[in-house]
N, C-alpha and C positions, 0 to 999 in steps of 0.2 A: 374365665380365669386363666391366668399366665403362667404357667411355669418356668422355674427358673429357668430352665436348662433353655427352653424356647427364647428366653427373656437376654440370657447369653449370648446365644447364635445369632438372635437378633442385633445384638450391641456387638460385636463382631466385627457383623456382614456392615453397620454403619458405621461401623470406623474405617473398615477396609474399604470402602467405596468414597469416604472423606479423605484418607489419604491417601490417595491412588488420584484422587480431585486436584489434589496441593503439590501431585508430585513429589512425595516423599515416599512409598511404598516401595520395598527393593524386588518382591517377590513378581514373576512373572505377571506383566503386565503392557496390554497393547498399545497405553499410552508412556509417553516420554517419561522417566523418574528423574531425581536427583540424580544420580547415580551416574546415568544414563548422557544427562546431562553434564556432569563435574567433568564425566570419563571426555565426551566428544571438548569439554572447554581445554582440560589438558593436553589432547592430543591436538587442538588447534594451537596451542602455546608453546607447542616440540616438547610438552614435559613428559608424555605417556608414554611408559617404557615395553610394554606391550606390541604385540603383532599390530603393527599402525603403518596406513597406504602414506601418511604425511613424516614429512623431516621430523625428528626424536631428536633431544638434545645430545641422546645417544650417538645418532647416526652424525649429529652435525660435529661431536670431538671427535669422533673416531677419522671424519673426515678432515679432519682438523690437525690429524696428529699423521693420515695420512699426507697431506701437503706441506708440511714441517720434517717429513722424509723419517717421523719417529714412532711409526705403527710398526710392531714388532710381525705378525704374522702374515702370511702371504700376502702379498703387495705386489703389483706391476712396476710400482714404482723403487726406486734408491731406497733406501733404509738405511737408519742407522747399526741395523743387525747383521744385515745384508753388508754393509761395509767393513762390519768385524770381524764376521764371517770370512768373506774376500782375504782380506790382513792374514784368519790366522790362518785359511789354505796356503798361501802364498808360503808363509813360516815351516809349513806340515810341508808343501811341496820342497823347500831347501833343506830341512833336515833328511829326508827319505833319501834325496840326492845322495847327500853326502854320507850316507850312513849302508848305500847298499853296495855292495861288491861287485868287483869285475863281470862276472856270471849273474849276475842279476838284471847288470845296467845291459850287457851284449842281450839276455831275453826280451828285457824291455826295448830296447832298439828294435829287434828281428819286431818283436809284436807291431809295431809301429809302423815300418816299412813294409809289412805286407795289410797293413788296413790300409797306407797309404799308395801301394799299387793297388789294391782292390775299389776305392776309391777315383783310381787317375784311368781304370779297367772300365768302368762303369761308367764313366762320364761323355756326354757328347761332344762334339767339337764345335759346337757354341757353346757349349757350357764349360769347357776348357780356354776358350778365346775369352769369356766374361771374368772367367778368376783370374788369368795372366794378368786381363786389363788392370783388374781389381788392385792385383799384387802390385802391379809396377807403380799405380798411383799413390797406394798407397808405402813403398819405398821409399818413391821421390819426396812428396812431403817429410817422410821421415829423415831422409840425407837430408830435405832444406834445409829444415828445423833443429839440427844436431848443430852446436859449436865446434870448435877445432879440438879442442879438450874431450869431449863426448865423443868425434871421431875417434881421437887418439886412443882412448879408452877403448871403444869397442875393437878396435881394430888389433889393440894390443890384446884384449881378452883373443877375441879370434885367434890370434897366431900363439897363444899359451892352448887352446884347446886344442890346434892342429899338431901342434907338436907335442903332445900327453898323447893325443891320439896315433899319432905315430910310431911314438917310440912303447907305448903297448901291445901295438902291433906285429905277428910272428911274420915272415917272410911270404908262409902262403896267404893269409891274411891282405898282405898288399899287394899280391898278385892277384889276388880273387876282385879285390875293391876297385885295383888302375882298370882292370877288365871293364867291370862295371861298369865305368865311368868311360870306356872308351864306347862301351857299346850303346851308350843310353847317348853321348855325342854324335856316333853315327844316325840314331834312331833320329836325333832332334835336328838333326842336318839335311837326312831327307824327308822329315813333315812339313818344314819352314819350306814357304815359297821366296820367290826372288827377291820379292817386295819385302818380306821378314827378313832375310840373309844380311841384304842390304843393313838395314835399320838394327839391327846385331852389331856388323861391324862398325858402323856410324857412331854407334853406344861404346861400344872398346875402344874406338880411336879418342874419344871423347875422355872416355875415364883415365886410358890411357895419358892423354897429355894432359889433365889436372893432378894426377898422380907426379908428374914431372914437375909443373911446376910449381906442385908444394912441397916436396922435398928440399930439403939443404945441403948445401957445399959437403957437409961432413958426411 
């Protein structure tokens, strides 16, 4: 005789083993399930949003949104955040200008000129020869490249900032700076070999007579 309870376990143990047969059984099991199956179909199809070694439809917009330059968070690449970003330092860096005082901007300068000797202190002399290089290449492309208007502009800004800067300036103030500037001459006069001296004055004689003859009569 049967008891139910046996009659139960029995009817069970044969369904679980029929469906585990069919592939439908979600529970721990050492053959392939639906499930098991649905999951690997998805994640062949890029749809499985899960920890998956194959391209996600996920991984494929984000990469998508990265090469349209409109992925917001860290990116190696340009962004369009990255570019607003830029804009409004640019904005934040001309109002601070203009908004900080004589005693501010003289700290901010002193700060700057001594990272920038500590900087020109610690550098070798290839590694001082590769920035010159650097600089003057890229000068020259930037005089090419400038119109006559663009000159005139910058040129005239320069000579509004030399003279604000001037006439700011207290007596010993421009004794202390022509110093400066006399002795950092001497310094750069005897590092330069014959061959640089040369190629110096070659460049002034040069600037020198384009400066001539694009001036006017007046």
């Amino acid at each position: 005789m049967c008891y139910p309870e046996k009659l139960k376990l029995l009817h069970n143990k044969n369904c679980g083993l029929q469906l585990t047969a069919n592939g439908i059984h979600y529970l721990a099991s050492p053959k392939p399930t639906l499930r098991v199956n649905y999951v690997s179909q998805l994640s062949a199809n890029g749809i499985h949003y899960l920890v998956s070694t194959k391209p996600t439809l996920r991984g494929n917009y984000v990469s998508q949104l990265i090469t349209n330059g409109m992925y917001y968070p860290m990116s190696p690449k340009p962004t369009l955040r990255g570019n607003y970003v830029s804009q409004l330092s640019a904005k934040q860096h001309t109002l601070s200008r203009e908004s900080e005082t004589y005693t501010e901007r003289e700290l901010r300068l002193t700060a700057v000129r001594e990272r920038h000797t500590l900087s020109r202190e610690s550098e070798t002399y290839t590694e001082r020869e590769l920035r010159l290089t650097a600089d003057r290449e890229r000068h020259t492309l930037s005089r090419e490249s400038e119109t006559y208007t663009e000159r005139e502009l910058r040129l005239t800004a320069v000579r509004e900032r030399h003279t604000l800067s001037r006439e700011y300036k207290t007596y010993t103030e421009r004794e202390l700076c022509l110093t400066a500037d006399h002795e950092r001459h001497l310094l750069s006069c005897e590092s330069e070999t014959y061959t640089e001296r040369e190629f110096c004055l070659t460049a002034d004689r040069e600037r020198h007579t384009l400066s001539r003859e694009s001036e006017t009569y007046t």
